[in-house]
matplotlib code that plots the C-alpha trace (Angstrom):
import matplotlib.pyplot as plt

x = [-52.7, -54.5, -52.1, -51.4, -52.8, -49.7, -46.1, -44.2, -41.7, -38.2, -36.0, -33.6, -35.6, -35.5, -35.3, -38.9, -39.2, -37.0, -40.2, -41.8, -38.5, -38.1, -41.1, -40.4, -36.8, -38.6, -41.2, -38.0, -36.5, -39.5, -39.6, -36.3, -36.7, -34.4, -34.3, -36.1, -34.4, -32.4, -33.7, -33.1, -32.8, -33.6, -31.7, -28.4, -29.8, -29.9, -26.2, -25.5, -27.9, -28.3, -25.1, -21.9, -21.7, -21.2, -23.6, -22.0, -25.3, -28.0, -31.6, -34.0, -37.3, -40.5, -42.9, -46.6, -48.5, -50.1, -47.1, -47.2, -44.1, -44.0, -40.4, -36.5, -33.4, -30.2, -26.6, -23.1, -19.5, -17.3, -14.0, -12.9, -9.3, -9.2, -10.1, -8.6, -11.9, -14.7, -18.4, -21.8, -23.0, -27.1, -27.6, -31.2, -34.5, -37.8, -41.0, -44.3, -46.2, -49.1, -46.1, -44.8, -45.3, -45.8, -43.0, -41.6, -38.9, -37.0, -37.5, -35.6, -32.8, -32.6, -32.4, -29.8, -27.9, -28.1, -26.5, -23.4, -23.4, -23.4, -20.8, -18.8, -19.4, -19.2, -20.6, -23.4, -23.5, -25.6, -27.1, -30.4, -31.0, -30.5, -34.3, -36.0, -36.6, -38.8, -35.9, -33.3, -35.7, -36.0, -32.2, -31.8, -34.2, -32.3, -29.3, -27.8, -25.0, -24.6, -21.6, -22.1, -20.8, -21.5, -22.3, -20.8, -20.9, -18.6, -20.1, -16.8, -15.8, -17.0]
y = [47.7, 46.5, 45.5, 41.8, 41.5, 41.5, 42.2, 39.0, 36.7, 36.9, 33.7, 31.3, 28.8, 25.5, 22.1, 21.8, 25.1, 24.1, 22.8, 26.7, 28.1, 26.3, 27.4, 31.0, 30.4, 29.2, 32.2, 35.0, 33.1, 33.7, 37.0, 37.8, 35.9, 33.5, 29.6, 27.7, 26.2, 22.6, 19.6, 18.9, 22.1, 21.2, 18.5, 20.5, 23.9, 21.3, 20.5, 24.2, 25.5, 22.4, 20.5, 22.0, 24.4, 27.3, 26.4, 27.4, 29.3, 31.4, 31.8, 34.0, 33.8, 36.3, 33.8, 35.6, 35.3, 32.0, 30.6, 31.4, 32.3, 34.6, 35.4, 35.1, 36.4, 34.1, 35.4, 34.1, 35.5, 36.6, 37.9, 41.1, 41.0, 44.7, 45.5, 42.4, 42.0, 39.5, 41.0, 39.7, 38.6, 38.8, 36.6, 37.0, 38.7, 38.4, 38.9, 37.6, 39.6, 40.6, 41.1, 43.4, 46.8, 45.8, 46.4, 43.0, 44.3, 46.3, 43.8, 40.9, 43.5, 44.1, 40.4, 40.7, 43.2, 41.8, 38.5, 40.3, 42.1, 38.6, 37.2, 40.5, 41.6, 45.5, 45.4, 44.0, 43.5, 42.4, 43.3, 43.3, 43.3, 47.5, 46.9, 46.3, 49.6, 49.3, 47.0, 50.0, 52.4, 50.0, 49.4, 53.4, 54.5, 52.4, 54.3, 52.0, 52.8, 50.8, 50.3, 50.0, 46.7, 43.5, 40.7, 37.5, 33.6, 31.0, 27.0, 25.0, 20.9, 20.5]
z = [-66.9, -64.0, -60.8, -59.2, -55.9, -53.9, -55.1, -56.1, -54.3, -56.3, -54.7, -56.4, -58.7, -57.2, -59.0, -59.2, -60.8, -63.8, -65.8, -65.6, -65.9, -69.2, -70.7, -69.6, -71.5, -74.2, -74.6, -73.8, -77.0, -79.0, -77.7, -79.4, -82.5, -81.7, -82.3, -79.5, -76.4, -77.6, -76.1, -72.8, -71.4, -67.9, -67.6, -68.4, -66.5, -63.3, -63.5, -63.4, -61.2, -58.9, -60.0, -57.9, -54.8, -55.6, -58.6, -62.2, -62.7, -60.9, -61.9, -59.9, -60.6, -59.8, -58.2, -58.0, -54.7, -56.3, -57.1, -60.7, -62.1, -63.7, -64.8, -64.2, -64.5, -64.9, -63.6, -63.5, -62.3, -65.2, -65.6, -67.2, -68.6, -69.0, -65.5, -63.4, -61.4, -62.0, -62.4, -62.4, -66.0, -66.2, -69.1, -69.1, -67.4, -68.7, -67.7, -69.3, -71.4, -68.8, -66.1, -67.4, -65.9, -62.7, -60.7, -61.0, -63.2, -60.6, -58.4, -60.3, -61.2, -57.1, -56.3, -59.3, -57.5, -54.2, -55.5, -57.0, -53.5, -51.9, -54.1, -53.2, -57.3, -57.4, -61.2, -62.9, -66.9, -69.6, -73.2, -74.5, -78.4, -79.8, -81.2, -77.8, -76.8, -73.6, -72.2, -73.2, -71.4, -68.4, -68.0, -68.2, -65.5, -63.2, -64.0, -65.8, -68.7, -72.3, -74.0, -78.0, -79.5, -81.6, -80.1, -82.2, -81.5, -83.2, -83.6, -82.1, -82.1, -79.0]

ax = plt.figure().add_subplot(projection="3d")
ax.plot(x, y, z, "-o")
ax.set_aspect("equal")
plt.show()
């Protein structure tokens, strides 16, 4: 794979970023095999990112030295009943196809990391489907440690 230029910028998306970031939600859901974003995604990611302070929601994004993005990774706080502390939840990190394998990877993880360390988070968690393997490989060289279990949803009122 030939190398970008220069490494990447990974910051906090801003609200003019949400039309990129959307897309790049769109492709990671395609990625996966999974149903495409609803309608009017941006408008209800800018109530969460943009909406409150602290904001519900984080997204960091990989911004290449033209300004392309050229992927994110979203993050909230959580709470563990088990252990009585709340944790960083990475909901998602994705990179496009032809960024991949260029470093940009660790760095979104360590902008992931640094926000949990900001928020004064001492743990980081996430999943990634059992069938992408390169992910699975990715998470383990950085030391990381999986926990086997299902991951269900459940369609309420609301």
């Amino acid at each position: 794979m030939s190398e970008h230029p220069a490494p990447a910028l990974v910051r906090h998306a801003r609200p003019e970023d949400l039309p990129r970031v959307v897309e790049l939600i769109a492709e990671h859901a395609a990625y996966e095999k999974a149903a495409p974003p609803a309608p009017g995604l941006a408008d209800r990611l800018t109530g969460l990112l943009f909406g409150t302070e602290p904001p519900r929601l984080r997204c960091l994004v990989a911004a290449l030295p033209d300004g392309t993005l050229a992927g994110y990774a979203s993050c909230a706080p959580e709470l563990s009943t088990w252990d009585g502390t709340e944790y960083l939840h990475m909901d998602c990190l994705y990179l496009t196809e032809t960024s991949r394998g260029h470093g940009l990877g660790p760095l979104l993880m360590a902008a992931v990391r640094a926000e949990a360390s900001r928020l004064g988070l001492a743990e980081i968690q996430w999943q990634t489907p059992a069938w992408n393997e390169n992910a699975i490989r990715f998470y383990d060289r950085l030391g990381a440690t999986s926990k086997e279990k299902h991951r269900y949803s459940l369609r309420t009122e609301a």
